[in-house]
Backbone bond lengths (Angstrom), bond angles and torsions (degrees), N, CA, C in turn:
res aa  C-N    CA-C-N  psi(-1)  N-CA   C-N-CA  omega(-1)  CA-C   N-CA-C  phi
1 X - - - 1.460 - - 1.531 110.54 -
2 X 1.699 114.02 -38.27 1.560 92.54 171.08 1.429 131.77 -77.54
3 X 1.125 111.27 0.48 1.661 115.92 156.96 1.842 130.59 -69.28
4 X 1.561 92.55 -29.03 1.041 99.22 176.48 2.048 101.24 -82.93
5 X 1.130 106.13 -38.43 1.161 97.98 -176.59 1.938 114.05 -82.14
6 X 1.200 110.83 40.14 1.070 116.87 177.64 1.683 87.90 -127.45
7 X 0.981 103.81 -41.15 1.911 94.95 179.73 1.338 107.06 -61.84
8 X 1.406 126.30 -14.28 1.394 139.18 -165.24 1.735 111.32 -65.10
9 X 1.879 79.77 -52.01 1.919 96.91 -162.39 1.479 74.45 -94.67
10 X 1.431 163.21 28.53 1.393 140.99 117.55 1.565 109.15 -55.14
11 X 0.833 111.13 -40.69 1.494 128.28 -174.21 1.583 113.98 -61.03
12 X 1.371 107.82 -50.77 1.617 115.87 165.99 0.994 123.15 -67.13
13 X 1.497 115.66 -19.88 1.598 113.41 -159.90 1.628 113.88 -105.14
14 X 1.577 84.15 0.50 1.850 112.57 175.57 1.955 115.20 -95.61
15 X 1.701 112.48 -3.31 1.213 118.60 -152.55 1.626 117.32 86.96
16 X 1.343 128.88 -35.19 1.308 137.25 -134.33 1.555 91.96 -78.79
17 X 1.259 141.57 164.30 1.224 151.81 -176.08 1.947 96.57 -77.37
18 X 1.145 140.85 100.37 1.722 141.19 171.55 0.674 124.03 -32.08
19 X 1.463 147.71 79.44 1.277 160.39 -164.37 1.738 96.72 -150.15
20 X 1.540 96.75 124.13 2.008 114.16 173.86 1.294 101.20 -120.29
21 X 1.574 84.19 159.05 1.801 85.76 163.04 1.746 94.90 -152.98
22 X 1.458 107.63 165.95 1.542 116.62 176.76 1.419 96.24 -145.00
23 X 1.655 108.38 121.24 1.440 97.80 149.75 1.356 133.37 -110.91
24 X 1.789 116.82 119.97 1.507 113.76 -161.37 1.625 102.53 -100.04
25 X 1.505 91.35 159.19 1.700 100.61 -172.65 1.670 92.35 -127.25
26 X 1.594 136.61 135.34 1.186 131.69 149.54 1.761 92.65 49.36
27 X 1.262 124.53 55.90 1.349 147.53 153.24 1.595 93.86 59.51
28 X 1.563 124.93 39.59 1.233 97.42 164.31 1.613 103.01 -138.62
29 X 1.410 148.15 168.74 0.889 162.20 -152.16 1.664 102.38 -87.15
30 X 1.440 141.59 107.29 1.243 116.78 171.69 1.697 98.88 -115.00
31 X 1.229 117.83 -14.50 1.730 107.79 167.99 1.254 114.07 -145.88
32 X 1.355 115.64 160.74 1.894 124.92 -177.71 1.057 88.04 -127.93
33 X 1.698 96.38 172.69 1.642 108.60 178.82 1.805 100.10 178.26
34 X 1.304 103.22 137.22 1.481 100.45 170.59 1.754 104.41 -154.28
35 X 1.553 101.24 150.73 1.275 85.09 178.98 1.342 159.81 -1.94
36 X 1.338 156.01 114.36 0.943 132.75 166.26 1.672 124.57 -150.16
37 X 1.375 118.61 20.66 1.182 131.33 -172.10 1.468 126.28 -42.48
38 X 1.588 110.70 -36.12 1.165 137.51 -174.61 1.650 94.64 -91.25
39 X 1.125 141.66 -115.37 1.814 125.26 167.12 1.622 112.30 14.82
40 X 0.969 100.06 -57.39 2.266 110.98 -161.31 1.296 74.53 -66.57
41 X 1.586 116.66 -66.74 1.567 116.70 -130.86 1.197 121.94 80.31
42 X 1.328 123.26 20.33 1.511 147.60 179.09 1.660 120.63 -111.55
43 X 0.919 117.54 88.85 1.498 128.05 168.27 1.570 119.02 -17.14
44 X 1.618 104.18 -35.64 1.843 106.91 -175.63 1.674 101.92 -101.46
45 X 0.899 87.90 -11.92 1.693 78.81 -178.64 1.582 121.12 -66.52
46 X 1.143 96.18 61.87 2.067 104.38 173.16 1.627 84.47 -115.73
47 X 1.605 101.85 151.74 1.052 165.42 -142.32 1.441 68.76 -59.32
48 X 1.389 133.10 -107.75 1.551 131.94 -168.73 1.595 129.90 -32.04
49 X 1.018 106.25 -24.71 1.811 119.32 166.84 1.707 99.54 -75.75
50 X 1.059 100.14 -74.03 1.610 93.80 176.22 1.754 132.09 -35.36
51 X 1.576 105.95 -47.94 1.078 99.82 175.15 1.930 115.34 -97.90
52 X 1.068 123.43 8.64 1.392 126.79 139.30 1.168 132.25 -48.91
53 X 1.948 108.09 -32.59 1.195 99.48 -151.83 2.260 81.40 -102.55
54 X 1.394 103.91 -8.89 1.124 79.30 -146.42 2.215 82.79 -93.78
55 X 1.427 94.79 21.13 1.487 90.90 171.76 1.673 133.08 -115.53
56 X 1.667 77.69 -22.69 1.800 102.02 137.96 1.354 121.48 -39.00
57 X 1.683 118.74 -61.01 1.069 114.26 -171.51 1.718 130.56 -88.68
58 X 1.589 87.39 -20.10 1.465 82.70 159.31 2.003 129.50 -106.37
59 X 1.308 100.28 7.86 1.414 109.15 136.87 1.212 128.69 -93.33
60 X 1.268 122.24 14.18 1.771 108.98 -177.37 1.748 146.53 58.13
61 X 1.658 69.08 6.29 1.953 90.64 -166.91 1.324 116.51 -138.03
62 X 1.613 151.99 116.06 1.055 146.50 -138.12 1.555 100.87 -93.96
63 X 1.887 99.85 -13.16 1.272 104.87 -169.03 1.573 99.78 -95.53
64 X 1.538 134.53 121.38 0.643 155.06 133.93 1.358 148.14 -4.59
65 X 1.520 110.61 -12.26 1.481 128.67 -140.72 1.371 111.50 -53.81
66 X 1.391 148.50 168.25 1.506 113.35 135.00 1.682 111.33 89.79
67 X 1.748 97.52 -4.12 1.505 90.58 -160.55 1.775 94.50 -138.51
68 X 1.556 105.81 129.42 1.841 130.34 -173.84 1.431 84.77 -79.34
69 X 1.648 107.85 144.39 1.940 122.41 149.85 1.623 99.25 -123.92
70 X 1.051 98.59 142.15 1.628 137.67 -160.18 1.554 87.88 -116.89
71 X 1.196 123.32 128.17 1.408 132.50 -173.38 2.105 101.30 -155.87
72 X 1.543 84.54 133.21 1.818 78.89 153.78 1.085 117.28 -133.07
73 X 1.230 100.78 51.55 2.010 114.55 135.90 1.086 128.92 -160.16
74 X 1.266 132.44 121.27 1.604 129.12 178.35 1.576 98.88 -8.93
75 X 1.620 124.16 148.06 0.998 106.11 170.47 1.630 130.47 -106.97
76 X 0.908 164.51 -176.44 1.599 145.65 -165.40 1.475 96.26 -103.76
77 X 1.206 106.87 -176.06 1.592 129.94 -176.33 1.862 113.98 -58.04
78 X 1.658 111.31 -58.72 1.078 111.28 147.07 1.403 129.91 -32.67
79 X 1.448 118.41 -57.92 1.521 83.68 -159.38 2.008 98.29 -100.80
80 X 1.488 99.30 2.70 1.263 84.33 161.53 1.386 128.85 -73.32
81 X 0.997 120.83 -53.94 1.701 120.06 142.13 1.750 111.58 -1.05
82 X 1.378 105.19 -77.02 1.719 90.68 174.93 1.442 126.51 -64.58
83 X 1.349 125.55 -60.96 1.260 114.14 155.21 1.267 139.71 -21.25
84 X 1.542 125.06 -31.84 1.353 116.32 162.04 1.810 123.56 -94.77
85 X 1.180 95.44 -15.43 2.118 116.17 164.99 1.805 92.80 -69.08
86 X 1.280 132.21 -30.72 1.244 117.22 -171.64 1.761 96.05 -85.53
87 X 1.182 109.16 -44.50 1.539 102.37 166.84 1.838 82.07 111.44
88 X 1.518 133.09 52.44 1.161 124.41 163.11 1.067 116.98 -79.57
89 X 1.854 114.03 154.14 1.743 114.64 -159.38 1.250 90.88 -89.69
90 X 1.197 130.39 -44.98 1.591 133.58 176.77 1.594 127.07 -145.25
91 X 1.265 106.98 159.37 1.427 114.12 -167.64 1.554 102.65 -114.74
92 X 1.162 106.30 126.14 2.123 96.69 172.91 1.734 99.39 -130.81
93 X 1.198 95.29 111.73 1.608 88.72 171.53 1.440 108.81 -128.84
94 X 1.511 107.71 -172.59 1.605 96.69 -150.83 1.410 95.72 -112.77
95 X 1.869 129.00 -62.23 0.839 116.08 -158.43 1.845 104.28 -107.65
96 X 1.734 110.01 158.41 1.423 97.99 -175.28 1.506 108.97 -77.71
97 X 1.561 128.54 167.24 1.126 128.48 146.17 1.463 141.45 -120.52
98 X 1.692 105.00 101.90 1.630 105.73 -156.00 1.628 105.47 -61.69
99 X 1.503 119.00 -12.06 1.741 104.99 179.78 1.263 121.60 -84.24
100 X 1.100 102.49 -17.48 1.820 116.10 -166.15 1.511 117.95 -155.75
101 X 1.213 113.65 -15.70 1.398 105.80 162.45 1.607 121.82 -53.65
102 X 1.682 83.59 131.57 1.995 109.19 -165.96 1.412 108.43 -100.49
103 X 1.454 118.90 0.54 1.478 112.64 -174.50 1.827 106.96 -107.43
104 X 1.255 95.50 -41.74 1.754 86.53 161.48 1.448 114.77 -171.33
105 X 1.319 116.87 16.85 1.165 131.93 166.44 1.845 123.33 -55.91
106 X 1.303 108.88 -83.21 1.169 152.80 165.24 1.902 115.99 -51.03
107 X 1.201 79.47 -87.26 1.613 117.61 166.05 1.686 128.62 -88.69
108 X 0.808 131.40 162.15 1.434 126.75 162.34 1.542 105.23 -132.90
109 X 1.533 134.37 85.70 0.875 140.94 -160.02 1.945 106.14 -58.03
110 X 1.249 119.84 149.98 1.391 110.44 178.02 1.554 113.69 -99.00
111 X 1.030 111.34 67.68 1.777 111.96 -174.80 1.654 111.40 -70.61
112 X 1.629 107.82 -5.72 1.890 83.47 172.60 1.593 95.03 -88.83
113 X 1.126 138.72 16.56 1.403 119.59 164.06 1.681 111.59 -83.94
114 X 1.042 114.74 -11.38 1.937 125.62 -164.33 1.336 92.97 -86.07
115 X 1.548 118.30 147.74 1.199 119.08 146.65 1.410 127.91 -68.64
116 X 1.047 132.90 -13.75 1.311 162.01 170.15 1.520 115.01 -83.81
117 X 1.269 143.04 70.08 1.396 105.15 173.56 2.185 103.13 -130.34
118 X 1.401 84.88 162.77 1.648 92.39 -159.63 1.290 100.00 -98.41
119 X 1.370 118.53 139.13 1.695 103.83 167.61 1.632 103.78 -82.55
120 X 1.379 79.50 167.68 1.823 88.49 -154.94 2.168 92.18 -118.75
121 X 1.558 116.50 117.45 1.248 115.69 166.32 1.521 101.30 -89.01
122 X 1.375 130.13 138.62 1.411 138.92 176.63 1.810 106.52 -126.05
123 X 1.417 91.73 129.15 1.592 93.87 -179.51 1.553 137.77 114.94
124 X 2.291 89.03 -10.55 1.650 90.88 -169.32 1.770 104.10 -55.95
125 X 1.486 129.36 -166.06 1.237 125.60 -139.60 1.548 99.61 -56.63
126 X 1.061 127.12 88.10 1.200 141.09 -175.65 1.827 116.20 -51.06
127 X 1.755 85.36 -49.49 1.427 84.11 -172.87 1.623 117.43 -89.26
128 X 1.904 114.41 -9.91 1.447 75.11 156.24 1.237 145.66 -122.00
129 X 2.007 96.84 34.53 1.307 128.76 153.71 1.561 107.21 -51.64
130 X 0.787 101.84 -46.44 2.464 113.63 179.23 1.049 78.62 -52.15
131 X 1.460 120.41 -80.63 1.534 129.68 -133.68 1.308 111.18 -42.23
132 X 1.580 115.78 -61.99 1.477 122.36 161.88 1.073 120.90 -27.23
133 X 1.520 121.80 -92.59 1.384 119.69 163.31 1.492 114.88 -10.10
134 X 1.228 110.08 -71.97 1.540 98.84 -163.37 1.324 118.84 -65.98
135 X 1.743 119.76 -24.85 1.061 109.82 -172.94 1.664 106.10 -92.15
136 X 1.514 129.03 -6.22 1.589 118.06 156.53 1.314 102.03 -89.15
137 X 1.322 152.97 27.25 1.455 116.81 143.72 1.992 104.03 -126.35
138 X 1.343 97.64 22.37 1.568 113.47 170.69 1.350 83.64 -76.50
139 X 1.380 143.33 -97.35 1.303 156.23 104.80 1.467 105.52 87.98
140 X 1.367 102.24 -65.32 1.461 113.32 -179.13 1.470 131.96 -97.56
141 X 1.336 106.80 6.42 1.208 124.17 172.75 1.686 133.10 -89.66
């Protein structure tokens, strides 16, 4: 999680709202990703789309199998949607999100209907997944 939360404060230090992600395979890192919707000009470009795609490409396989995302923030409906099309074994993210969180925030996604479904860790360093957050949009207020 602190890798991902280092893609985070890339993320802040770009304007972008702090949100990371890492996806590890057999304990090693095969993609990052942090915000960038506003930069892209791309609507999917949060932190978990990005580093899906960029583990796709350096696994060669869209499918995912076999492979943890490290997130610091619950993730929304969107990119839960990709994350489970990639076919991830599990999701661990740190902090919740009462506006848009898709894993049980918001939503309570129905993953025993999927053939696919990821176990979900909730809570890794949670708070200084908050902390961030709160302290870039403390920031702008």
């Amino acid at each position: 999680m602190r890798r991902a939360l280092a893609q985070a404060k890339k993320a802040a230090d770009r304007g972008e709202v702090p949100v990371g992600a890492v996806v590890v395979k057999d304990g090693a890192i095969v993609g990052r990703g942090w915000n960038r919707p506003i930069l892209k000009k791309d609507p999917t470009a949060h932190a978990e789309v990005v580093a899906l795609r960029a583990a796709a490409r350096r696994l060669g396989n869209y499918r995912l199998t076999g492979c943890d995302l490290y997130v610091t923030l619950e993730p929304c409906p969107m990119c839960l949607g990709a994350i489970v099309c990639a076919r991830i074994k599990r999701i661990i993210f740190g902090a919740s999100d009462p506006k848009s969180g898709a894993v049980r925030s918001v939503m309570q996604f129905p993953f025993q209907k999927l053939n696919s479904r990821p176990d979900i860790v909730a809570g890794v360093l949670a708070d200084d997944c908050a902390r961030l957050l709160r302290s870039f949009f403390g920031s702008r207020r």
